[in-house]
DSSP file (Angstrom, degrees, kcal/mol; ACC not computed):
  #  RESIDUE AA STRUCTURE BP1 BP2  ACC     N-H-->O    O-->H-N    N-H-->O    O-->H-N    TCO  KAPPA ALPHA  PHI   PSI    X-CA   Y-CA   Z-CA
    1    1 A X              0   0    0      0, 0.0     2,-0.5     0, 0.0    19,-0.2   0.000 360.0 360.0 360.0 130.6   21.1  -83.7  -98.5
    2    2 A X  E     -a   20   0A   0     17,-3.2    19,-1.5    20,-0.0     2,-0.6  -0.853 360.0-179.3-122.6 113.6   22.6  -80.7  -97.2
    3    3 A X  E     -a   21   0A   0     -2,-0.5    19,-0.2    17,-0.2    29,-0.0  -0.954  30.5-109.5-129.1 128.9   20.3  -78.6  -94.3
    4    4 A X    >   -     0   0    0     17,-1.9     3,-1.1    -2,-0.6    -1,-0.1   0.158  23.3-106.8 -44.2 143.4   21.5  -75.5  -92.6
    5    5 A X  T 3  S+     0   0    0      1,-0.3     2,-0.4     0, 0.0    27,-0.1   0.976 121.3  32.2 -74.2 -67.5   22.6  -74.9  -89.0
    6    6 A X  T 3  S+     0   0    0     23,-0.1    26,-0.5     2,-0.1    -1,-0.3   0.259  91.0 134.2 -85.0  49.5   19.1  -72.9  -88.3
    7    7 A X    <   -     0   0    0     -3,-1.1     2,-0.6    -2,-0.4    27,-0.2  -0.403  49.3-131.1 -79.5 132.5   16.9  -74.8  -90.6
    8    8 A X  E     +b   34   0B   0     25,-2.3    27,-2.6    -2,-0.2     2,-0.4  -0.890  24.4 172.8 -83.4  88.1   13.4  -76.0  -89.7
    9    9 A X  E     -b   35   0B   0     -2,-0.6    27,-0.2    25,-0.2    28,-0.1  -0.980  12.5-167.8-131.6 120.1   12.2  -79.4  -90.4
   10   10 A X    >   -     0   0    0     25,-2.0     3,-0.9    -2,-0.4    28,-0.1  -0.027  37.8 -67.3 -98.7-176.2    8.9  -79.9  -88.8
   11   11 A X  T 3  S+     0   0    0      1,-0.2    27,-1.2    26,-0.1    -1,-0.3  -0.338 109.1  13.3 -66.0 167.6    7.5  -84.1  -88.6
   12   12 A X  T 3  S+     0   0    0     25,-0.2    -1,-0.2     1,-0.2    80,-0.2   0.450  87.7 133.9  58.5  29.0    6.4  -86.5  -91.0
   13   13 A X    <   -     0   0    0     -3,-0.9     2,-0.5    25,-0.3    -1,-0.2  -0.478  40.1-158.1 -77.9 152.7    8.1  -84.1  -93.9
   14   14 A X  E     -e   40   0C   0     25,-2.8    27,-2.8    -2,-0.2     2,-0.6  -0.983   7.1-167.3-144.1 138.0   10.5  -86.5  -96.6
   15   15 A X  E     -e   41   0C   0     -2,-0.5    27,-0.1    25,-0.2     3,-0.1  -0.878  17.0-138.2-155.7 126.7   13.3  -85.0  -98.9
   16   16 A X        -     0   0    0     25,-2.1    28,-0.2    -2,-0.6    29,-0.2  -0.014  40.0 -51.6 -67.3 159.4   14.4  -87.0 -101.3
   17   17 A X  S    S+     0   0    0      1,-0.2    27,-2.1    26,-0.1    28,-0.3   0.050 107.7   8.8 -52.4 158.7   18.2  -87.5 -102.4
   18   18 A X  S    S+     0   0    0      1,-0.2     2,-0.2    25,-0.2    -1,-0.2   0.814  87.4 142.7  52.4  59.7   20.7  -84.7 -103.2
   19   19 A X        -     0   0    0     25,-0.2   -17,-3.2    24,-0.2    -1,-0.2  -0.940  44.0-138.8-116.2 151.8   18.8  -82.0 -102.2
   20   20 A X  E     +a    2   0A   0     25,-2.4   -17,-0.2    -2,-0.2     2,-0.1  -0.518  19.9 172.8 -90.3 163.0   19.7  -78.5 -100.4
   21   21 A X  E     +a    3   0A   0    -19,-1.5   -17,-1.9    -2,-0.1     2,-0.3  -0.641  48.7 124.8-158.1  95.4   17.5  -76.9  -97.6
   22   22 A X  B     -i   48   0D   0     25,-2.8    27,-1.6   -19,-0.2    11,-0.6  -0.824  59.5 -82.9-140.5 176.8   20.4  -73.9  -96.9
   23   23 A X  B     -J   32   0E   0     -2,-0.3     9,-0.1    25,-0.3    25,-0.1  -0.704  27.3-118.7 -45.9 131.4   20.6  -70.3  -96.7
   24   24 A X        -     0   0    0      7,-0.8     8,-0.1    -2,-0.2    24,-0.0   0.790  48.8-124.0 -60.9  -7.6   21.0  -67.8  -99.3
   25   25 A X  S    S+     0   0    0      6,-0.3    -1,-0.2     2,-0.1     3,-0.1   0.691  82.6 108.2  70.9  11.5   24.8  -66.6  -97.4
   26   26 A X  S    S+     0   0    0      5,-0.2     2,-0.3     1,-0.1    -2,-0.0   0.511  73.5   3.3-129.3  30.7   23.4  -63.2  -97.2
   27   27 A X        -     0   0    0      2,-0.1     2,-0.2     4,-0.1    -2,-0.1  -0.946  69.2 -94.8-145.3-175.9   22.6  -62.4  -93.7
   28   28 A X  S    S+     0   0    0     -2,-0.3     2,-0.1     2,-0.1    -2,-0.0  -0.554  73.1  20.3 -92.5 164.0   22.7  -63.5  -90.2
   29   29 A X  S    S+     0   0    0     -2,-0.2     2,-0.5     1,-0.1    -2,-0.1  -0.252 122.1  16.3  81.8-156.6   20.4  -65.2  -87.6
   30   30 A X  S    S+     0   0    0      1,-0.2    -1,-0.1    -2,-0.1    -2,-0.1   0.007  77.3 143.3 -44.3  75.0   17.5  -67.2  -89.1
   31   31 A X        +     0   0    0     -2,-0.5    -7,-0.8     2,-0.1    -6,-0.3   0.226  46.6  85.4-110.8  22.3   18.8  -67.4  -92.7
   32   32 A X  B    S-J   23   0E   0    -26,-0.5    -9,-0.2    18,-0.1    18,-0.2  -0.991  83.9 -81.9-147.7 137.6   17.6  -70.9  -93.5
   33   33 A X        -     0   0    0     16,-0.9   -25,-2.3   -11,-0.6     2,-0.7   0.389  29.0-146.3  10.9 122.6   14.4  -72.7  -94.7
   34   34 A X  E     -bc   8  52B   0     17,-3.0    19,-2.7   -27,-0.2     2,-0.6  -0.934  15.6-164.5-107.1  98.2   11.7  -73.4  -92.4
   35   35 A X  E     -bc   9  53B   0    -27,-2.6   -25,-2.0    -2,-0.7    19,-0.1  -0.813  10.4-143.7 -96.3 138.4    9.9  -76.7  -93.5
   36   36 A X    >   -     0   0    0     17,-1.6     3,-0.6    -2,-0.6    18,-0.1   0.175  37.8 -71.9 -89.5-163.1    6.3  -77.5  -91.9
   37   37 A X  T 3  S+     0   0    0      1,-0.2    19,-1.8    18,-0.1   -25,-0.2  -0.493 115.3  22.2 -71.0 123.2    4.8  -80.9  -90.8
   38   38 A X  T 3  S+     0   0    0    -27,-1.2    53,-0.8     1,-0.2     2,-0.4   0.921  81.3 152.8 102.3  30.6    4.0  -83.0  -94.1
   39   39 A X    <   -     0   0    0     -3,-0.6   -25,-2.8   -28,-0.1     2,-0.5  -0.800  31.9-148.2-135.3 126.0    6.1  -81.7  -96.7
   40   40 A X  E     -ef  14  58C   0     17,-2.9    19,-3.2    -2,-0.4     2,-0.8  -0.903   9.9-167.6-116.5 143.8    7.5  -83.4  -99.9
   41   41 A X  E     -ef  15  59C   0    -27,-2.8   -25,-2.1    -2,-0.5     2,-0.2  -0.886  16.4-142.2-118.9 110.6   10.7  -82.6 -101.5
   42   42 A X    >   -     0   0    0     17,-2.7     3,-0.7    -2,-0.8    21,-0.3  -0.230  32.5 -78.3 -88.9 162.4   11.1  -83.7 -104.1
   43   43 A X  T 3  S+     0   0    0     18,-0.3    19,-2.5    -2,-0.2   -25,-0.2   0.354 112.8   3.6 -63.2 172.8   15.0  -85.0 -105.3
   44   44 A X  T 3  S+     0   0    0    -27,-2.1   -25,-0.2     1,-0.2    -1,-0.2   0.815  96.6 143.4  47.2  27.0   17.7  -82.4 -106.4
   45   45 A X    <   -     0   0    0     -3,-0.7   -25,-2.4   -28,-0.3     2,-0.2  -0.572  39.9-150.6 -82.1 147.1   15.0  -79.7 -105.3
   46   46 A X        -     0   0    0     17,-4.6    19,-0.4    -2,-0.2     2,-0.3  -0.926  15.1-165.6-124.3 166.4   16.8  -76.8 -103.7
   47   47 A X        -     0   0    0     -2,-0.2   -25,-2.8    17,-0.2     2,-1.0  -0.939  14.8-173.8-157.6 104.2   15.4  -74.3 -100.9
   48   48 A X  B     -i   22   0D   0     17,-1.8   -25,-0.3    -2,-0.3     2,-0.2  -0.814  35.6  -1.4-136.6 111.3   17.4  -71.7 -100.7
   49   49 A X  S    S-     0   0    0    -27,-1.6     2,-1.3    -2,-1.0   -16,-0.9  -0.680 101.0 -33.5 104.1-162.0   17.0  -68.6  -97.7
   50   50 A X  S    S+     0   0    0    -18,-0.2     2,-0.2    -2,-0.2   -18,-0.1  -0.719  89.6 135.5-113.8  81.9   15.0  -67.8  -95.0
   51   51 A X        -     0   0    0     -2,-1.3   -17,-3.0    16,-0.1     2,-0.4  -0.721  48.7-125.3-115.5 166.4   11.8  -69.1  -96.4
   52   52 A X  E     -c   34   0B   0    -19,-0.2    17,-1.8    -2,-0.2     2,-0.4  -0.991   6.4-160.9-120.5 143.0    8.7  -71.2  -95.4
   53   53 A X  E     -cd  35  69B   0    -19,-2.7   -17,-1.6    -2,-0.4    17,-0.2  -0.960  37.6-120.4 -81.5 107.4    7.3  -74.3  -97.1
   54   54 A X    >   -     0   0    0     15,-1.7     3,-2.1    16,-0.6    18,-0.3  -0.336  37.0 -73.3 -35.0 126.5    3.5  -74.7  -95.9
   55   55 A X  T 3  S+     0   0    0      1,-0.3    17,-1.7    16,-0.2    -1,-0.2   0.206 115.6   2.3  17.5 105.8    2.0  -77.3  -94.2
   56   56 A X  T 3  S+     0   0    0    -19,-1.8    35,-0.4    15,-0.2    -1,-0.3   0.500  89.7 151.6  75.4  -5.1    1.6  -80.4  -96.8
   57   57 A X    <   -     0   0    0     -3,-2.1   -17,-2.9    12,-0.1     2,-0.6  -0.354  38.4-135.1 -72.1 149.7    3.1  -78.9  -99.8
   58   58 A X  E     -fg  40  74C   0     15,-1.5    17,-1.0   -19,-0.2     2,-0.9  -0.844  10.6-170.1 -97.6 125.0    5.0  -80.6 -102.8
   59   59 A X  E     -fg  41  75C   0    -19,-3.2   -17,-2.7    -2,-0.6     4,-0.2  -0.837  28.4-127.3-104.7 115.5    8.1  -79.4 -104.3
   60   60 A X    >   -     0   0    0     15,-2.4     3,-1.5    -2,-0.9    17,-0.2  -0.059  35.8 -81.3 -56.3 153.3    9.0  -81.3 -107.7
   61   61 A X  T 3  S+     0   0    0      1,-0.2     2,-0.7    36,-0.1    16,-0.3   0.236 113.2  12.6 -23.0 172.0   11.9  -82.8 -108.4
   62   62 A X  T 3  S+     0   0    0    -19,-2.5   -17,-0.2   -20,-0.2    -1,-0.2   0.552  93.2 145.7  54.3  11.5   15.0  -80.3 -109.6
   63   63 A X    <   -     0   0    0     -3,-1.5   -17,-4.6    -2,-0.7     2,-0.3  -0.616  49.1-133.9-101.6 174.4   13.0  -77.2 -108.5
   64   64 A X        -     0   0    0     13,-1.8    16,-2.5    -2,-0.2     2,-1.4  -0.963  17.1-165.0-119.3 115.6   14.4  -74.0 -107.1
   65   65 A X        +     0   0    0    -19,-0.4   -17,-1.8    -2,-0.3     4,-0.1  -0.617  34.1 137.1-116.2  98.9   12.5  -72.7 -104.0
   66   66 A X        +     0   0    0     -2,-1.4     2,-0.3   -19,-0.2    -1,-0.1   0.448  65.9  50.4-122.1  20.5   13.4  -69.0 -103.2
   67   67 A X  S    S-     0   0    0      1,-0.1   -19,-0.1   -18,-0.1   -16,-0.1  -0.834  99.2 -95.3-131.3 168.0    9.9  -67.4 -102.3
   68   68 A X        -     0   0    0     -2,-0.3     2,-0.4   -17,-0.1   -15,-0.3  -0.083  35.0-134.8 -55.5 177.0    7.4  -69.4  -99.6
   69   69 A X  B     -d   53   0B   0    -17,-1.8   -15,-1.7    -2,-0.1   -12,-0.1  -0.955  19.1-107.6-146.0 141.9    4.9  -71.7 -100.8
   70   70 A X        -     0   0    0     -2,-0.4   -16,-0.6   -17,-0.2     2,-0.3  -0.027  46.3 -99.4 -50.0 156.7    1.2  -71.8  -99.6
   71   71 A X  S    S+     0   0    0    -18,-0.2   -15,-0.2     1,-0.1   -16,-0.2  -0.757 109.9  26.6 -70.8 152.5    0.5  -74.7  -97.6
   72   72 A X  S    S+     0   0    0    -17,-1.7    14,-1.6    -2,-0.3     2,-0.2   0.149  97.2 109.0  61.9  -3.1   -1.2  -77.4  -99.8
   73   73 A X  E     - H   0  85C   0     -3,-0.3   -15,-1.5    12,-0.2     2,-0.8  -0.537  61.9-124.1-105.0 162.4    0.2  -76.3 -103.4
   74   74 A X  E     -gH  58  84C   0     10,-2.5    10,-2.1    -2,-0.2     9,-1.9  -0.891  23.5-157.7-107.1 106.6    2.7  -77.9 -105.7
   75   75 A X  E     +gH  59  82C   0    -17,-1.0   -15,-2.4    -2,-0.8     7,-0.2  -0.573  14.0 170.1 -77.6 170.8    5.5  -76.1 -106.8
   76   76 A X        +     0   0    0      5,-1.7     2,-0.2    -2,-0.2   -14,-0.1  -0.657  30.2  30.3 170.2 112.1    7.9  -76.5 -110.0
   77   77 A X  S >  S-     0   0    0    -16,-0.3   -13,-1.8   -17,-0.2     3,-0.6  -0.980  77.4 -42.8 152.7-176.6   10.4  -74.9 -111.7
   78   78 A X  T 3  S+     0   0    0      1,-1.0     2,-0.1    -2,-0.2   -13,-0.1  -0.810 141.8  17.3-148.6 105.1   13.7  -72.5 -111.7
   79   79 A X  T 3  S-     0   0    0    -15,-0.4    -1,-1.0    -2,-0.3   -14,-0.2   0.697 120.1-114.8 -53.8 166.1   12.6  -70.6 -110.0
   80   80 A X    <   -     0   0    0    -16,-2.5     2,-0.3    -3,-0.6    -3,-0.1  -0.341  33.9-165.2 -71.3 150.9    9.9  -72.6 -108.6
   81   81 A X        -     0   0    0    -16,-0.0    -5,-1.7    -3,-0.0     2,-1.1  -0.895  32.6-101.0-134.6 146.6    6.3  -71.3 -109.6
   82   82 A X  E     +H   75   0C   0     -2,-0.3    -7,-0.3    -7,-0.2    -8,-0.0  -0.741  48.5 166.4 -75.5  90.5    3.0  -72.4 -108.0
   83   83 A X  E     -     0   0C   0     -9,-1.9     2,-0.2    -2,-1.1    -8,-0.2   0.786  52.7 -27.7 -94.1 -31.9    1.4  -75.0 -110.5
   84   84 A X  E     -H   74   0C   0    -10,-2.1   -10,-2.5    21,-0.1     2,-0.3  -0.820  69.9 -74.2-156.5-162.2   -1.4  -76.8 -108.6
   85   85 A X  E     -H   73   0C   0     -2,-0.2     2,-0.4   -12,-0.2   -12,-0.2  -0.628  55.5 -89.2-109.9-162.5   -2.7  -77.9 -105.6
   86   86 A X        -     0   0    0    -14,-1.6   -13,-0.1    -2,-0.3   -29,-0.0  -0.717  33.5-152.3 -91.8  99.1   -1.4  -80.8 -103.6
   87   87 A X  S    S+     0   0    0     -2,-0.4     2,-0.3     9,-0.1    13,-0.1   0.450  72.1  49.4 -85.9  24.2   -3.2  -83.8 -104.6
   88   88 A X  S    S-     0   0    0    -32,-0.2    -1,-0.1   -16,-0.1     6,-0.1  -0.948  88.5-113.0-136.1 128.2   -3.1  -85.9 -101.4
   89   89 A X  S    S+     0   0    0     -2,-0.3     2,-0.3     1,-0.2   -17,-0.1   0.806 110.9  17.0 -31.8 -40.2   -4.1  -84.7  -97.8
   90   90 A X        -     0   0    0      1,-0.1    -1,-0.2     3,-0.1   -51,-0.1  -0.846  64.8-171.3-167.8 124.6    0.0  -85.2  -96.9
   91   91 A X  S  > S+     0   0    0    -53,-0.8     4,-1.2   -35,-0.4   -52,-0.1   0.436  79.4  66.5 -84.3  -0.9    2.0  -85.4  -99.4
   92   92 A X  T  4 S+     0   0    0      1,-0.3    -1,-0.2   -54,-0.2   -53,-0.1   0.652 111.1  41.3 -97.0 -22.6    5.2  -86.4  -97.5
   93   93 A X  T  4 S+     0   0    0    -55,-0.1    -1,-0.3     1,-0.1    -2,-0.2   0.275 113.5  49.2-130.2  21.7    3.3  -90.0  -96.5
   94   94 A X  T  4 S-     0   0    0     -6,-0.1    -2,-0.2    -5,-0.0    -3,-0.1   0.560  84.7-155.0 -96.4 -36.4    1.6  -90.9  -99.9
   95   95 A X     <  +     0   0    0     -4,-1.2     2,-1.1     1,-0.2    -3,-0.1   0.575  37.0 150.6  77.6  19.8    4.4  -90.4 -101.9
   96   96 A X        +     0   0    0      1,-0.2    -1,-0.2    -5,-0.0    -9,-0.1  -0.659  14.0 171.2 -99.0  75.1    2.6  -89.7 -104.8
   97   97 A X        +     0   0    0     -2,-1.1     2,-0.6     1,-0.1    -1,-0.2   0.606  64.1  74.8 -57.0 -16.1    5.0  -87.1 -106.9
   98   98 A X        +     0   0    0     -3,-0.1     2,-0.3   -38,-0.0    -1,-0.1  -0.838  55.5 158.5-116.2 127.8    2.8  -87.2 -110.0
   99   99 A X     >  -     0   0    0     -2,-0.6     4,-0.7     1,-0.1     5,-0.1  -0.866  30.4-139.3-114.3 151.1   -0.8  -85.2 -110.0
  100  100 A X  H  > S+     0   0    0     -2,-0.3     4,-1.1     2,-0.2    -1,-0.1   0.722  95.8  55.4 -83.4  -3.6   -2.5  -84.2 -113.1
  101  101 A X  H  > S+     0   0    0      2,-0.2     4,-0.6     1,-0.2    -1,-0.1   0.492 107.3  52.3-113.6   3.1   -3.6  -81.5 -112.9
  102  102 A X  H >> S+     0   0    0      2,-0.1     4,-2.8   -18,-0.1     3,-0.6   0.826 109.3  51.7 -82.3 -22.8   -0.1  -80.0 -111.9
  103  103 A X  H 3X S+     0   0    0     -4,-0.7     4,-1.2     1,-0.3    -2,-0.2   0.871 107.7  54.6 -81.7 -32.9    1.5  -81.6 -114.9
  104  104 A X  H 3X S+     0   0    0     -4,-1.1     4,-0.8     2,-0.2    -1,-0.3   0.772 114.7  36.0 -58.7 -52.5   -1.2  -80.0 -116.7
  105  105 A X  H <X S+     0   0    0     -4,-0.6     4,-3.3    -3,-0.6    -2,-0.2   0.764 115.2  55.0 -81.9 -40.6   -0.4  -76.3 -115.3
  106  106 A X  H  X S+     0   0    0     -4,-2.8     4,-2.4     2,-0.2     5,-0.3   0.911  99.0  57.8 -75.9 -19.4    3.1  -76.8 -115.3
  107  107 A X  H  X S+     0   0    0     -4,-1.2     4,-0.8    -5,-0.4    -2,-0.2   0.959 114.1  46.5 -61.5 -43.1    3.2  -77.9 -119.4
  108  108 A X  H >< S+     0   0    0     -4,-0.8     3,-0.8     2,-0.2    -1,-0.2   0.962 109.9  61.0 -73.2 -28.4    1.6  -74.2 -119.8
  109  109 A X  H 3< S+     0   0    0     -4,-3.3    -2,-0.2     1,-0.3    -1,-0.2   0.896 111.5  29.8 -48.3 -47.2    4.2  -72.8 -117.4
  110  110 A X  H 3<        0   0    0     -4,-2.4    -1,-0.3     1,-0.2    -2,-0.2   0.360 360.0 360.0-102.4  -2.4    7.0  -73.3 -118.9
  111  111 A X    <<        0   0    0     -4,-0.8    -1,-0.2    -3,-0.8    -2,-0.2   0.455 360.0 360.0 -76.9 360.0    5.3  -73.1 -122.8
């Protein structure tokens, strides 16, 4: 896991192995991922600039995070896309990486 000299990682948040939380290398000052309280990353996910992850959100395995994400939704993807909502109140302490009714949204995403 490689996280950025100003980076934000709020409590109870979990990121799984061999994942980035860095900066995109194309400015100064605050150039690096702000994650909030409750947050799952899921592993090889990358997070890449001076963005925010919302409150409770999931990021799937392998995804590519370069916009914000809502608090409560599941992204997924390269770049990452918003596919569902979060199916457990905090996702970062159920551990629950499979919902259906993202797997559902993301099968049209990427069709």
């Amino acid at each position: 896991m490689v996280i950025g000299a100003t980076a934000v990682v709020e409590d109870h948040g979990v990121h799984a192995a061999r994942g980035d939380s860095r900066g995109s290398g194309k400015t100064s000052g605050e150039r690096h991922p702000k994650v909030r309280h409750g947050v799952l990353i899921g592993a090889g996910a990358q997070i890449l600039g001076n963005i925010e992850i919302g409150a409770c959100a999931l990021i799937a395995a392998g995804s590519v995070v370069l916009d914000n994400v809502p608090a409560h939704k599941t992204v997924a993807g390269v770049p990452a896309r918003i596919v569902g909502e979060v199916g457990a109140a905090e996702p970062a302490s159920a551990m629950d990486q499979v919902h259906e009714s993202s797997t559902r949204n993301l099968t049209r995403a990427v069709s």
